[in-house]
N, C-alpha and C positions, 0 to 999 in steps of 0.2 A: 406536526413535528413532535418526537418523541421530547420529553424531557427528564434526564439526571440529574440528579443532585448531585454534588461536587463541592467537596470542602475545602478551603483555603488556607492556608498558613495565616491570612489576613482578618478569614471568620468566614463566619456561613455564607454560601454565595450558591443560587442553582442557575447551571448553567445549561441551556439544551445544548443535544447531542452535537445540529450543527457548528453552535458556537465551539464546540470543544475540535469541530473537526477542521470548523477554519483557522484555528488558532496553531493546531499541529500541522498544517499546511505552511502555515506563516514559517514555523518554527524550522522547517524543513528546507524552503527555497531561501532561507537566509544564510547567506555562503558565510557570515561572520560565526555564524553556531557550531556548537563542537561536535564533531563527529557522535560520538559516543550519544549525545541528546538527540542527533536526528535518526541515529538505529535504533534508538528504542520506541520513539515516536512511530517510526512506520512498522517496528514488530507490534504498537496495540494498536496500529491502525489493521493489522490482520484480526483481532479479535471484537470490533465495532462495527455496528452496521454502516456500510461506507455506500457513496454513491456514483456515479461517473465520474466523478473531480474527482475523487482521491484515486480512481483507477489512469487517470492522465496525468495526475501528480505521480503514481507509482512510475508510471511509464516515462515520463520527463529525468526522474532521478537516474533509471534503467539507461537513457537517452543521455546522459550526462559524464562526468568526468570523475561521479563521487566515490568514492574509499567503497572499495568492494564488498564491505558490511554493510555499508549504509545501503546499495544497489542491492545484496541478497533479500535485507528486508521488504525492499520494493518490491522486488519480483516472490518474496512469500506473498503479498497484498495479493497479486494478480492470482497467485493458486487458490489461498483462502479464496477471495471471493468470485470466480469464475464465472458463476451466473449473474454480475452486474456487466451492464452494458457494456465493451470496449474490453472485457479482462482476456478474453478470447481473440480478439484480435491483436491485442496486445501481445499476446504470449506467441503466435502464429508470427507475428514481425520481430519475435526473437530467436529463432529456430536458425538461425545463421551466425546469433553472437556467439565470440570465443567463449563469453562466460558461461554462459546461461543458455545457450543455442540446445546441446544435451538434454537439457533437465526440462526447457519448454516443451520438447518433442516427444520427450515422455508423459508429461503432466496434459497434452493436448492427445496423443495416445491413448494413454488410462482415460481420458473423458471418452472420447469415442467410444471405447468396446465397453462404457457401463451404458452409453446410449443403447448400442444394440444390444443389449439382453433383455 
């Protein structure tokens, strides 16, 4: 497992990557948290290396009832990372939502025609 350092308000503390990515999991499926905390949690969940959990974490928020910022960051997760397991199937079982059905169809589109070249 990779590991970062990661400093605390508390003091120095190094935390690996997973710890960091189950903690923004936590922080996410916790319906008592405030919006505004869990859009930004899954906007740097688009810029860290993530794994099938957080692509069925993105999918589950997608799947869910949350504030439509917090579900666009999700569905940025599934375009960032496209080539982890599930982000493609995930995006292919949005192709029918009112929100996102559009934007999946072209984000699974533009993959295709860069396959075939």
């Amino acid at each position: 497992m990779k590991r970062i350092s990661s400093v605390s308000k508390h003091g120095g503390l190094l935390c690996s990557l997973g710890e960091i990515l189950h903690a923004a999991a936590q922080l996410v499926r916790d319906s008592e948290e405030d919006e505004d905390v869990q859009n930004y949690v899954l906007q740097t969940l688009t810029l860290l290396p993530i794994t099938e959990a957080e692509i069925q974490l993105a999918q589950e928020v997608l799947e869910g009832n949350a504030y439509i910022l917090v579900r666009g960051a999700a569905f940025a997760i599934l375009v960032a990372h496209q080539q982890v397991n599930g982000a493609a199937s995930a995006l292919e079982s949005l192709q029918s939502d009112p929100d996102f059905g559009s934007s999946a169809i072209r984000v699974l589109q533009s993959k295709q025609g860069s396959n075939n070249q």
